[in-house]
C-alpha positions in Angstrom: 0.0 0.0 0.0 1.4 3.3 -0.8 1.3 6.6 1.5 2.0 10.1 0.8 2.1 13.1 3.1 -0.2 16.2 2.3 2.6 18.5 4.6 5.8 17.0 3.3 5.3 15.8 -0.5 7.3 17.6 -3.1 4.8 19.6 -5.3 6.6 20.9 -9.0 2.5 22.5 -9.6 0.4 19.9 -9.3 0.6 16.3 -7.7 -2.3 14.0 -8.9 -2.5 12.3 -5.6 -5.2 9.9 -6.4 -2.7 8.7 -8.8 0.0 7.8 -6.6 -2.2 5.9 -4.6 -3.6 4.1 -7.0 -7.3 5.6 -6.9 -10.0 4.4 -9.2 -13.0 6.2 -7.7 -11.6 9.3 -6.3 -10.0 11.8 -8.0 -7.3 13.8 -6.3 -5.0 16.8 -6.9 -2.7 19.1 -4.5 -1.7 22.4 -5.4 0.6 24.7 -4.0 -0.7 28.1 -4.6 1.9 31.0 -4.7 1.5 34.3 -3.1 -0.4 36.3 -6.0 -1.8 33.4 -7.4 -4.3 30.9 -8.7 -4.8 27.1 -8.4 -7.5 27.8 -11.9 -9.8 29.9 -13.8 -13.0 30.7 -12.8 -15.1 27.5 -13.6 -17.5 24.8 -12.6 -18.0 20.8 -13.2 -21.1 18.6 -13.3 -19.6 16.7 -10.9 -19.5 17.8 -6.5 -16.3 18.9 -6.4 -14.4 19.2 -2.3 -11.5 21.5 -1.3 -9.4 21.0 1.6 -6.9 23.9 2.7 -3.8 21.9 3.6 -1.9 24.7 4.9 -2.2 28.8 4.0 -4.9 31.1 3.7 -6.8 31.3 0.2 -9.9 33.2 -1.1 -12.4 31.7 -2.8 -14.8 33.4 -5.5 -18.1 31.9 -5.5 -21.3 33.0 -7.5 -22.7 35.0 -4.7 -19.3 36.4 -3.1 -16.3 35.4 -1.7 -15.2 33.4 1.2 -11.8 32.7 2.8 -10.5 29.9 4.0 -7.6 28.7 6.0 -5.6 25.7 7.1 -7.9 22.7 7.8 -11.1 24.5 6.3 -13.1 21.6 3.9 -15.6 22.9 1.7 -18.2 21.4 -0.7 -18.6 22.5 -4.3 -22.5 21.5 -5.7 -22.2 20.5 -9.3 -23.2 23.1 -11.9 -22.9 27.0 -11.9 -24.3 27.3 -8.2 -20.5 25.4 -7.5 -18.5 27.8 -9.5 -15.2 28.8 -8.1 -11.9 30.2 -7.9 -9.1 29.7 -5.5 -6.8 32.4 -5.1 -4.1 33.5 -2.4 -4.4 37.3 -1.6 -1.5 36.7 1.1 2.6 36.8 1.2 2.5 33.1 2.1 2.0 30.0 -0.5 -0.6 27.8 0.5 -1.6 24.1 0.0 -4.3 22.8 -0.9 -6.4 19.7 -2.3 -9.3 19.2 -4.5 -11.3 15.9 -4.8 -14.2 14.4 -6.0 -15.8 11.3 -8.5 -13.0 9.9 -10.7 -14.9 9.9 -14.2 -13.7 9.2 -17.6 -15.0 11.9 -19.1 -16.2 15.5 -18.5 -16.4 19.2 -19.2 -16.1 22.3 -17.4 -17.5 25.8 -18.2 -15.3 28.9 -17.4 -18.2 31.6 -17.7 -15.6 35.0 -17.0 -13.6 33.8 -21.0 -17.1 32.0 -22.5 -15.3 28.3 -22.8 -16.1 25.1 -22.4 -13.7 22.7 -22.1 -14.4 18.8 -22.6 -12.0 15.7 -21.6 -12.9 12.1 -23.3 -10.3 10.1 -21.6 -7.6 9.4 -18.7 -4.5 11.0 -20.4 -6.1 13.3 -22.3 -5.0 17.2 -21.8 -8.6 18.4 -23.1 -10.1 20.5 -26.0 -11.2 24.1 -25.3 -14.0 25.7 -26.9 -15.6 29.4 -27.7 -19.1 29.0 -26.6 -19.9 31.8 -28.9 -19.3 29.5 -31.7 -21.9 26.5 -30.6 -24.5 25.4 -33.2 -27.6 23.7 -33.2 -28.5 20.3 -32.6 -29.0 19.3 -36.1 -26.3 21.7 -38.0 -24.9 18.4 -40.2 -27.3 16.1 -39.3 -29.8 15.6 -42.5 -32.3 13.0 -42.8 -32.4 12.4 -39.0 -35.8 14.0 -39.2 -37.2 11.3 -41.4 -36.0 8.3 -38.6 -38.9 6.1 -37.9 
């Protein structure tokens, strides 16, 4: 069985912890957050999404506000645009922190601030990004699918 420290692990950006320890159900990442910045856009998942401040203070921007959190805090992120969020460190300190939530396949996210969606179809793939302005309908391509029995 393998272990790893959340205080003491070795963090080049981002360790995909759920990785190392051999995860199939949970997905897990730990940032380290530098003073000034950002762990990601401004985004939300379909999936619950959970934060865990490791060590550090960081503020969070939420659809209604912003909250801060600091070492130990755990908060819950509902799936869709009420979870939105943002984690960002306004202090002179890094922080740590970890995100979790259902391993899936697949997914998307929307980043509403740049108006992009961006869409992941597998394990090792890095993900496709795209201009929501530039969507089309349902059936743009899709002749004959009206005359389907």
């Amino acid at each position: 069985m393998e272990k790893i420290n959340l205080f003491s692990v070795e963090n080049t950006g981002r360790v995909d912890v759920g990785g190392v320890l051999g995860s199939k159900d949970t997905t897990m990442y730990l940032y380290d957050v530098a003073p000034g910045g950002s762990s990601s856009p401004y985004h939300y998942e379909f999936e619950e999404e959970w934060l865990l401040v490791v060590d550090g203070t960081v503020a969070i921007r939420l659809p209604d506000g912003e909250l801060t959190l600091e070492r130990g805090d755990l908060v819950c992120f509902p799936p869709g645009a009420p979870g939105a969020h943002k984690v960002m460190n306004r202090t002179d300190s890094p922080a740590r922190i970890v995100f979790f939530s259902k391993a899936t396949a697949s997914g998307f996210a929307v980043y509403p601030d740049s108006n992009k969606i961006g869409v992941w179809t597998g394990d090792d793939d890095d993900g496709l990004y795209f201009d929501l302005g530039s969507a089309i309908g349902w059936a743009d391509g899709e002749e004959g699918w009206e005359k389907a029995d």
